[in-house]
ZAZAVO-907884 format. One record per residue (C-alpha): residue number from 1; residue in three letters; x, y, z. Coordinates in nm, 2 decimals, m for minus. Each point is the difference from the previous one (the first is absolute). Layout:
ZAZAVO-907884
PT   seq   type        u        v        w
PT   NUM    ALA        X        Y        Z
...
***
This chain:
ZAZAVO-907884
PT   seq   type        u        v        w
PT     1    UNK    m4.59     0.57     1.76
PT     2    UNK    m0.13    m0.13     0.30
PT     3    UNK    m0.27     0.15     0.21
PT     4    UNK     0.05     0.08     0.36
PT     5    UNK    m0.35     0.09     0.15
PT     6    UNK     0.01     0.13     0.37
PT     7    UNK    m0.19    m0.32     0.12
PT     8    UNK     0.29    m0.21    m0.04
PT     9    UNK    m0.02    m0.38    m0.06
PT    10    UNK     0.26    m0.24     0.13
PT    11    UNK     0.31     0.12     0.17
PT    12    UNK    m0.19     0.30     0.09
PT    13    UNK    m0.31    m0.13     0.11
PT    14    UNK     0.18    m0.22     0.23
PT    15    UNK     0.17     0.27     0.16
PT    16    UNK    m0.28     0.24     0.08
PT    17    UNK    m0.21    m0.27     0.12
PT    18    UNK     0.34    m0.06     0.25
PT    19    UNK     0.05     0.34     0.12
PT    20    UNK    m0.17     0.23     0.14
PT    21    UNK    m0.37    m0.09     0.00
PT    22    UNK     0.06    m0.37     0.19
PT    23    UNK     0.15     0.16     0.27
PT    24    UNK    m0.17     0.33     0.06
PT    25    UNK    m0.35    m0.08    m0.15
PT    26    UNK    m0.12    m0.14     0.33
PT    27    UNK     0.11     0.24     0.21
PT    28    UNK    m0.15     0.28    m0.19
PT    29    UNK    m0.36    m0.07    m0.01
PT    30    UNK    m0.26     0.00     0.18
PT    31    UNK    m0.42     0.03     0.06
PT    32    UNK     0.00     0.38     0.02
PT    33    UNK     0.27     0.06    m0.31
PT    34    UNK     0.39    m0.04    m0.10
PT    35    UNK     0.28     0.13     0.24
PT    36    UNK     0.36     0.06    m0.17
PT    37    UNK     0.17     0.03     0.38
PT    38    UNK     0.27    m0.31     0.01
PT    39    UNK     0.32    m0.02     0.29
PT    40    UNK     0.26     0.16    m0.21
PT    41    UNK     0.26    m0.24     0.08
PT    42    UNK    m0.20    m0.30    m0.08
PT    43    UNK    m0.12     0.15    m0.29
PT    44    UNK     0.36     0.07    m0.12
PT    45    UNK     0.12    m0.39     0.05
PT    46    UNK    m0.28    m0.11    m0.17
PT    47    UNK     0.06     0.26    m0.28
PT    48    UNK     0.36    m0.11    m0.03
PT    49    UNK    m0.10    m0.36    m0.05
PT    50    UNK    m0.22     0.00    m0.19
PT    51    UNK     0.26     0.21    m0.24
PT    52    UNK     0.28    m0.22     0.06
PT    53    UNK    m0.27    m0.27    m0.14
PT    54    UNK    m0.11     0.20    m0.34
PT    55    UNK     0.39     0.04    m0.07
PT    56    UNK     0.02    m0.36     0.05
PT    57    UNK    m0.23    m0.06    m0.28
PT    58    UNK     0.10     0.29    m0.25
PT    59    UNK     0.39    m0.20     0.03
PT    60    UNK    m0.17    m0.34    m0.04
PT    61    UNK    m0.35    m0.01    m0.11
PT    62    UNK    m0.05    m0.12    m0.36
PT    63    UNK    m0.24     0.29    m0.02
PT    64    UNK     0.23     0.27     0.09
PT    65    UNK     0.06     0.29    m0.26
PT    66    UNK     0.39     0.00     0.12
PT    67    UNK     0.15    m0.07    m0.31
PT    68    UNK     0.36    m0.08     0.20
PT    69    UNK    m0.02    m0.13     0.28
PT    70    UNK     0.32    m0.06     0.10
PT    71    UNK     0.08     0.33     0.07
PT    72    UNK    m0.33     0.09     0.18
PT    73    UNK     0.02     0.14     0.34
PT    74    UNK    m0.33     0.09     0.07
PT    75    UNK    m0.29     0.26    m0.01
PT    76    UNK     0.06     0.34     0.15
PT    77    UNK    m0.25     0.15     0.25
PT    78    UNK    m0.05     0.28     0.19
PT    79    UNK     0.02    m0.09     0.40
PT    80    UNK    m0.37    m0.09     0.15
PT    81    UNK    m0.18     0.28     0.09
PT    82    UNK    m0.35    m0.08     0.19
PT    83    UNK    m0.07     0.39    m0.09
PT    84    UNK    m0.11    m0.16    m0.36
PT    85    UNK    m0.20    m0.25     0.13
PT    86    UNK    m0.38     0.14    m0.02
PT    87    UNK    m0.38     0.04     0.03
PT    88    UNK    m0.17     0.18    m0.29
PT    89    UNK    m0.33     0.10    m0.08
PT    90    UNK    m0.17    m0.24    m0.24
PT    91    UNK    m0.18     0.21    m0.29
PT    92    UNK    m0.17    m0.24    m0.29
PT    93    UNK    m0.10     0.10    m0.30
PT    94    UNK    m0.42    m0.04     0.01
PT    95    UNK     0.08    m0.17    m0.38
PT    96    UNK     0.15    m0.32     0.03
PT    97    UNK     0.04    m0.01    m0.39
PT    98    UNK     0.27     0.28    m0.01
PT    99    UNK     0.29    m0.11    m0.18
PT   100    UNK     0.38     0.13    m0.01
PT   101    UNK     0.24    m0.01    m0.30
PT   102    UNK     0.32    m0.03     0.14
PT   103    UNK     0.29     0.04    m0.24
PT   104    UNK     0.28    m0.24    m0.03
PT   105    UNK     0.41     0.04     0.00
PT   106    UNK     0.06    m0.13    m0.37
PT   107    UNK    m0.33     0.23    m0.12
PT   108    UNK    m0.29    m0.25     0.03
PT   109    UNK    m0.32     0.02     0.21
PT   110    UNK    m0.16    m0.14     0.30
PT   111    UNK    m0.36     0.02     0.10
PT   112    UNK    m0.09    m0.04     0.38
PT   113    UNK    m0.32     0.08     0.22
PT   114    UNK     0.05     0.28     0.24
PT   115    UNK    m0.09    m0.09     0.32
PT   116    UNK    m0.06     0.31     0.26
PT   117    UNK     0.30     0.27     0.11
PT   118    UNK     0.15    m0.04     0.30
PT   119    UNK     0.06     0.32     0.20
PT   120    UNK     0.22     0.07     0.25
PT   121    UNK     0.26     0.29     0.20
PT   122    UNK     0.37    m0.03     0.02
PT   123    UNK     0.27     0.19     0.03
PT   124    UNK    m0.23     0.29     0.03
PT   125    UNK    m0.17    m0.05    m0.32
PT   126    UNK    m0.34    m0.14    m0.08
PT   127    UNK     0.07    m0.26    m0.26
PT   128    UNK    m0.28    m0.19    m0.26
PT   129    UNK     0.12    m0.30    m0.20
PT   130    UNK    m0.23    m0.22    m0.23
PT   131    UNK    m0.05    m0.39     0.06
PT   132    UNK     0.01    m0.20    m0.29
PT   133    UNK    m0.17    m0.37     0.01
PT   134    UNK     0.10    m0.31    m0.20
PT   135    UNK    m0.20    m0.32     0.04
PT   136    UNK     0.01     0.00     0.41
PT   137    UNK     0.29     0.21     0.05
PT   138    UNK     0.05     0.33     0.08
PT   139    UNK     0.30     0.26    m0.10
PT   140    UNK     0.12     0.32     0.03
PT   141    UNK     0.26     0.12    m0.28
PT   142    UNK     0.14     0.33     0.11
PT   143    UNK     0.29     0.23    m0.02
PT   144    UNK     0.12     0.30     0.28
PT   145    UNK     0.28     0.23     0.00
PT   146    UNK     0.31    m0.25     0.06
PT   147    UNK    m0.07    m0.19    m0.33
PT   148    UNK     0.21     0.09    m0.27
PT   149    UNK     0.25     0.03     0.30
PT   150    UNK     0.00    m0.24     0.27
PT   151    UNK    m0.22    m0.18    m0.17
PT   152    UNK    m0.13    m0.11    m0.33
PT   153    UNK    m0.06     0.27    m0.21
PT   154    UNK    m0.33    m0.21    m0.17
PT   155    UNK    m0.15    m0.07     0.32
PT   156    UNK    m0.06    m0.23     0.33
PT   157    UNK    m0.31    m0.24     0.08
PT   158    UNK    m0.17    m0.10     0.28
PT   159    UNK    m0.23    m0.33     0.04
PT   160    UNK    m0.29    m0.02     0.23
PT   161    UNK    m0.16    m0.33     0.16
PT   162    UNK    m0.38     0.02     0.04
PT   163    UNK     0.11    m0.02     0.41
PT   164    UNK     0.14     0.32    m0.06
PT   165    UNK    m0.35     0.15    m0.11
PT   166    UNK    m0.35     0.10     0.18
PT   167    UNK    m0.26     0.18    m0.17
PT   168    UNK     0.13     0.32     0.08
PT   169    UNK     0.38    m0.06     0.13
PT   170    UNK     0.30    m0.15    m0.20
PT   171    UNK     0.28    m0.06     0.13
PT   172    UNK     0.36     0.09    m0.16
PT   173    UNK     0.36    m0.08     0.09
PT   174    UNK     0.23     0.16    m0.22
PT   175    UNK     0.31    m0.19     0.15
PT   176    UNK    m0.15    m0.29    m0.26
PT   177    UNK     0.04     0.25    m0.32
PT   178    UNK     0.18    m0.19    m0.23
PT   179    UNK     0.14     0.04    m0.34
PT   180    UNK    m0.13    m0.12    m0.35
PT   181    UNK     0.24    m0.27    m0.14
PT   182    UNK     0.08     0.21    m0.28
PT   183    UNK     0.22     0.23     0.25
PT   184    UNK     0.22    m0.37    m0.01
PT   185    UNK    m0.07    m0.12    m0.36
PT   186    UNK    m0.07     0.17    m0.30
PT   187    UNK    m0.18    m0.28    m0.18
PT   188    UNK    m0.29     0.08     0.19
PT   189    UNK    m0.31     0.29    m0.02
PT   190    UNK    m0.14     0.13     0.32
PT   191    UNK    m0.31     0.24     0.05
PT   192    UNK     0.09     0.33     0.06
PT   193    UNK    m0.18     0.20     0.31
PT   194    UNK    m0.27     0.19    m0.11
PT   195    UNK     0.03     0.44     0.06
PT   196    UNK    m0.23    m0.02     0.26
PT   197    UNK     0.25    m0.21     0.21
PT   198    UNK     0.31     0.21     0.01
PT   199    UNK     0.01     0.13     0.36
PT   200    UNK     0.13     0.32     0.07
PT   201    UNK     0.22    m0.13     0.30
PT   202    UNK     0.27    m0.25     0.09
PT   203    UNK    m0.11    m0.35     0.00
PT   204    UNK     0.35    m0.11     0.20
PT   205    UNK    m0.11    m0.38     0.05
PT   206    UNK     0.04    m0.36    m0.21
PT   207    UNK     0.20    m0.06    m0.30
PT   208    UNK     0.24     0.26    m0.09
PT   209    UNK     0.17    m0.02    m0.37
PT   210    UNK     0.36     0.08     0.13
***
């Protein structure tokens, strides 16, 4: 069985490094810290595009984990929503050698270095999710209260460019949640969110599974 880690090589790569963080990164930081404020309407065209071109490559990329894709038609998303587009406290852990053993879909196990929580309010709630770190990147595997319904029942993640972080601030935009290719193809494993990460509240942004 293949392995789909959440730091995606290839197709996915490709794409994250196209959306979301070209765009916004440079309007979002700054001397004093990170600011998540965008103009909504801009910040939906740009949103839509840069969909439109991660479709593009799931229908034609040699990469893609769309087994047919004749009859692809696309990803499905919930509408942009600047509401999930945020500041959070930055918390690290004061040992850098902590590790996390993140189980796999098909049973097998991951090991990856946790990197601070990130801590936050939204919809009322005051939310705490772990940051994992592999190599240079940063990720956030998580679940909340529409998976299993709206969305994947195993889980959503969420990748964050070093211009997205300060010492205490990281910044998160949960319209970029996206979905493990094993939601598309069964052939491969993807990490599983650790307990810690399941929100108690609606994360109603990115990739939906329906």
């Amino acid at each position: 069985m293949l392995t789909n880690k959440y730091l995606l090589t290839g197709l996915a790569l490709i794409v994250l490094i196209v959306m979301y963080f070209s765009f916004f990164d440079d309007k979002s930081s700054g001397s004093s810290g990170l600011d998540a404020t965008v103009k909504p309407e801009a910040y939906s065209q740009q949103l839509e595009q840069d969909r439109k071109k991660k479709d593009q490559l799931f229908k034609t990329g040699a990469d893609s984990p769309i087994t047919d894709k004749t009859t692809f038609k696309g990803l499905s998303y919930f509408p942009a929503d600047p509401t999930y587009r945020l500041t959070a406290r930055l918390e690290p852990f004061a040992d850098k050698t902590q590790k996390l053993v993140v189980r796999m879909s098909d049973g097998s196990e991951e090991v990856y270095d946790k990197f601070a929580h990130a801590v936050f309010n939204l919809n009322g709630e005051t939310c705490k999710l772990l940051i994992v770190k592999v190599q240079d990147t940063y990720s956030i595997l998580f679940r909340d209260a529409t998976s299993g319904k709206d969305t994947y029942g195993g889980g959503r993640y969420l990748e964050i460019s070093p211009a997205q972080l300060t010492d205490s601030q990281v910044l998160l935009d949960f319209n970029a949640a996206y979905n493990p290719y094993c939601v598309y193809n069964p052939t491969f494993a993807c990490p599983l969110p650790p307990a810690e990460n399941k929100l108690p509240i609606s994360i109603k942004a990115g990739e939906r599974y329906h």
